[in-house]
Structure formats: C-alpha cells, structure tokens
VOBA-1610 file (N, C-alpha, C; in pm, whole numbers, padded with zeros to 5 digits, always signed):
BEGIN
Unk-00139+00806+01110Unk-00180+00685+01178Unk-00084+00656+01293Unk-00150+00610+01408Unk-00091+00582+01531Unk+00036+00500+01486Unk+00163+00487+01545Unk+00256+00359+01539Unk+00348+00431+01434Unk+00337+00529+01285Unk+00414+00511+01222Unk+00514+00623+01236Unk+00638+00630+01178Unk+00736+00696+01254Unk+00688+00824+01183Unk+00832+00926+01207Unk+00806+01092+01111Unk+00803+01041+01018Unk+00720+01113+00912Unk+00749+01110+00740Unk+00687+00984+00699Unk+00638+00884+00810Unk+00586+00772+00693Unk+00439+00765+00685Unk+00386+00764+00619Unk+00230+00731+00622Unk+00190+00602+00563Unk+00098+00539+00669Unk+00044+00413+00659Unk-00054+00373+00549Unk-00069+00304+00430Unk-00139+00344+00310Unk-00190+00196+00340Unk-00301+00122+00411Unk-00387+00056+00407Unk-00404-00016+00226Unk-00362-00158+00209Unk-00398-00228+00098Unk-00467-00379+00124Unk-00547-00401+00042Unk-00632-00491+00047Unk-00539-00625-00007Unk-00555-00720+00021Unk-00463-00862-00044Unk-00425-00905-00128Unk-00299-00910-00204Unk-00301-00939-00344Unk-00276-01120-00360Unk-00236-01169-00476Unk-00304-01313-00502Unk-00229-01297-00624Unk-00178-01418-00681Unk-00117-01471-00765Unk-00273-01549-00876Unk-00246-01477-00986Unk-00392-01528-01067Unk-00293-01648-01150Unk-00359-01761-01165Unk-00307-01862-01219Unk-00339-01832-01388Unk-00458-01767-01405Unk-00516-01772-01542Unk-00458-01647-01621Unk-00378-01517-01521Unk-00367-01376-01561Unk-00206-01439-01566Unk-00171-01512-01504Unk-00023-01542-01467Unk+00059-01402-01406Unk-00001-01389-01325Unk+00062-01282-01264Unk+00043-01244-01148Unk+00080-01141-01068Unk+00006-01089-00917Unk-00104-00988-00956Unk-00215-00997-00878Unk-00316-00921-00934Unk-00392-00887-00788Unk-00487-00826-00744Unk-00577-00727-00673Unk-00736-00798-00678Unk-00834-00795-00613Unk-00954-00794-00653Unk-00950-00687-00741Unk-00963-00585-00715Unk-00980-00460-00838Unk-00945-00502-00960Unk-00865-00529-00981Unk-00786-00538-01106Unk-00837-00668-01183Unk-00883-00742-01128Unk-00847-00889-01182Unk-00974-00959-01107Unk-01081-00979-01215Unk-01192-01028-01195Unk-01207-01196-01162Unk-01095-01255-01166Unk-01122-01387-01187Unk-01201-01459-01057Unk-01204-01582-01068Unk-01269-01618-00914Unk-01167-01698-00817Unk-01204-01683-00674Unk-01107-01732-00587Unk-01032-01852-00600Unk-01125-01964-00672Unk-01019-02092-00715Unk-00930-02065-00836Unk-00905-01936-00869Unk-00808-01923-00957Unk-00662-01832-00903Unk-00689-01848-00770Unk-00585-01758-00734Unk-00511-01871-00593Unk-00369-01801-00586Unk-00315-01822-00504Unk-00255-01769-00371Unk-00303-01779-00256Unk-00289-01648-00144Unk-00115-01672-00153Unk-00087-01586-00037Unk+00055-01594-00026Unk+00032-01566+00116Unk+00125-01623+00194Unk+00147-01606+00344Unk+00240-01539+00427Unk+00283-01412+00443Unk+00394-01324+00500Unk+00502-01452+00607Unk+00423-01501+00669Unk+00500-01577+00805Unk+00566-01738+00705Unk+00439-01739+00637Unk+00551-01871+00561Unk+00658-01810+00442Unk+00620-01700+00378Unk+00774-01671+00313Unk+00890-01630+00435Unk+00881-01550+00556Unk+01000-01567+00607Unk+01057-01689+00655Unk+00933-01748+00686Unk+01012-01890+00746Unk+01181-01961+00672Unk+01067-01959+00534Unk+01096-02006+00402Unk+01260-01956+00399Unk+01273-01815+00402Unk+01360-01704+00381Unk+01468-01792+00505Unk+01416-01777+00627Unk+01489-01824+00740Unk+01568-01951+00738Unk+01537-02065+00688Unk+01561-02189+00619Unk+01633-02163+00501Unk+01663-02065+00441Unk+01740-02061+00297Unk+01678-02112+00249Unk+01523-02119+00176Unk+01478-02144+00072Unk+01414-02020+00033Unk+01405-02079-00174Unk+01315-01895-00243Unk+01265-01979-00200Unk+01118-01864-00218Unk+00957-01884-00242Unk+00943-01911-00398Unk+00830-02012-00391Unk+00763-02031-00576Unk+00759-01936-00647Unk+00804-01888-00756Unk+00817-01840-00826Unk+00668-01704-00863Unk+00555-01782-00806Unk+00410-01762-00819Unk+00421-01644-00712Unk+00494-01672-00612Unk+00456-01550-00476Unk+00537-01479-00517Unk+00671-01466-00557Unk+00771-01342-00562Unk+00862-01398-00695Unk+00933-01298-00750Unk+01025-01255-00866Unk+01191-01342-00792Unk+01192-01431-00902Unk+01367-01468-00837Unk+01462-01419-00777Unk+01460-01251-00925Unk+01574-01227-00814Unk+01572-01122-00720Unk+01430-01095-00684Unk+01400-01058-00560Unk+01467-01131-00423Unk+01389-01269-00436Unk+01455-01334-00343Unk+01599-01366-00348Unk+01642-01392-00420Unk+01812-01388-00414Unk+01883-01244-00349Unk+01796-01111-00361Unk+01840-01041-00304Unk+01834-01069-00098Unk+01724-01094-00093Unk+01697-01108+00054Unk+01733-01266+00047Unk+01766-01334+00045Unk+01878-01448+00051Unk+02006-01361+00082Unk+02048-01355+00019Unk+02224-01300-00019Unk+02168-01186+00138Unk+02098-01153+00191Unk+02141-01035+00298Unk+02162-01081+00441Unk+02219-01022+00522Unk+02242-01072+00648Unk+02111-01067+00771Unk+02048-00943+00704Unk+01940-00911+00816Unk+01829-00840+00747Unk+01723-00948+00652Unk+01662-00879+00594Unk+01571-00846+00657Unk+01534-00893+00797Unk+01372-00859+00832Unk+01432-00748+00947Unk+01256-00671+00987Unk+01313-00594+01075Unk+01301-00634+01230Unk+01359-00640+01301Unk+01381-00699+01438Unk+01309-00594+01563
//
C-alpha cells in the first residue's frame, strides 16, 4: 500500500467499540450486540486527553496502558 514504509504492511480494520453488556472491547464480527450498547472511542479525543495529562475511561483503554503513554515524553508520532 501506497505511504507505508519498507517492511510494513497496511492491514485495513474495521472499528472497534467498547460493549457495555460484553464489558469489554469487541468488533462487529465478534460481538453481536446492538449499537446502543456500545461505546465509540475517538483517536483525536484520546490524544487530546493524553495532551492535557488526563487517562482515558477505563471503557476505551487498559490503565496501565495509559500510564505508560502518560509517563512518556513523546508518545505520538510527529
């Protein structure tokens, strides 16, 4: 695919969603439930979030995920 460097290949994924009822992150594929049972997640509002020194809800990402990209100096790529 156009854009990606040597060695990486671009693997196209469809949206994942926080299922309130599965309590977990889940796929359409995977996880039949219906759209008022899920929660999107927003790339530009977790960095914001990130940018401001705040985690994200617990619902979009793993704690100490974010404590890792907290604690870093330059987590995004520029």
């Amino acid at each position: 695919m156009a854009g990606a460097g040597p060695g990486i290949e671009m693997v196209p994924m469809r949206e994942f969603y926080y299922r309130k009822r599965c309590e977990g992150i889940a796929k359409e594929s995977v996880c039949p439930h219906t759209e008022g049972d899920r929660l999107t997640f927003s790339g530009t509002a977790l960095r914001k979030m990130f940018q401001s020194g705040q985690a994200p809800p617990r619902e979009s990402m793993r704690p100490e995920v974010a404590k890792v990209i907290l604690e870093s100096n330059s987590p995004f790529v520029e």
